[in-house]
N, C-alpha and C positions, 0 to 999 in steps of 0.2 A: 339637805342631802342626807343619805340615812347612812346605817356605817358599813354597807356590801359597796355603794358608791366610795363613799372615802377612805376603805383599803384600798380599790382601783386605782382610788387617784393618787392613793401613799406609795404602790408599788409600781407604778408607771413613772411618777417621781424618781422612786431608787433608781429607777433606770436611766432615765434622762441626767441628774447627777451624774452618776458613774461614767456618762459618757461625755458630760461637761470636764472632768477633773479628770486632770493626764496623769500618769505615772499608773503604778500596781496599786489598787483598794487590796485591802486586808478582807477575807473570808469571799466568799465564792456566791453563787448567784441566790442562794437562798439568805443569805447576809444579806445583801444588796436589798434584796424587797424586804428584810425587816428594818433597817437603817431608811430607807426607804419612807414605812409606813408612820417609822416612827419621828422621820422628817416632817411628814405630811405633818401631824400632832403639833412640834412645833412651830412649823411655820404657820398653820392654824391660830396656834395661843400668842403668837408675834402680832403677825396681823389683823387680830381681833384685841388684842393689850396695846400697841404702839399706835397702828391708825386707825384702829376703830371698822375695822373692815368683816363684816361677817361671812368669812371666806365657807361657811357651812351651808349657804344660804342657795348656791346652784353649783351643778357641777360643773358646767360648761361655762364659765367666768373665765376669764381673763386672772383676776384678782385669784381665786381660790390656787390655779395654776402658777401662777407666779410665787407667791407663797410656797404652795408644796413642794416645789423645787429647790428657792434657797432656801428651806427649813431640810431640806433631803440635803444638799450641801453640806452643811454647816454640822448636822451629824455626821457624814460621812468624813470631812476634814476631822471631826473631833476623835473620831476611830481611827484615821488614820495616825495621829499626833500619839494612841494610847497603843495599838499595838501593829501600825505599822513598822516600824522601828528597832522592834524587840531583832538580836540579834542572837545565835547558839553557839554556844562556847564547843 
């Protein structure tokens, strides 16, 4: 998969996440597709280190999709946890 496919698949991730995970995300739709892309990354290096899955290998996988998703999760909870919270005095 070359890397104009694997932003597609990082930012249609951000998207699908955000709409997985209830409550207000932190930043706005351009956040979203780089939490997103950079899910994608993760869930890529998860599922190529943990099970050995070459999620780079086609686009239209199952595998590659499943990954980009909870790696777009797992970003997204960790920005939430860093500045959804912040409150103004």
């Amino acid at each position: 998969m070359g890397w104009i496919a694997f932003l597609v698949l990082g930012l249609i991730a951000g998207v699908i996440a955000r709409i997985i995970l209830p409550g207000k995300q932190p930043g706005g739709f351009w956040v979203t597709l780089l939490l997103g892309v950079l899910g994608a990354l993760l869930g890529g290096w998860l599922g190529g280190a943990i099970f050995g899955i070459d999620v780079t290998a086609e686009f239209w996988s199952w595998e590659s999709w499943l990954f980009s998703v909870i790696g777009a999760i797992i970003v997204i909870l960790i920005a939430q946890a860093i500045f959804g919270r912040r409150k103004t005095a």
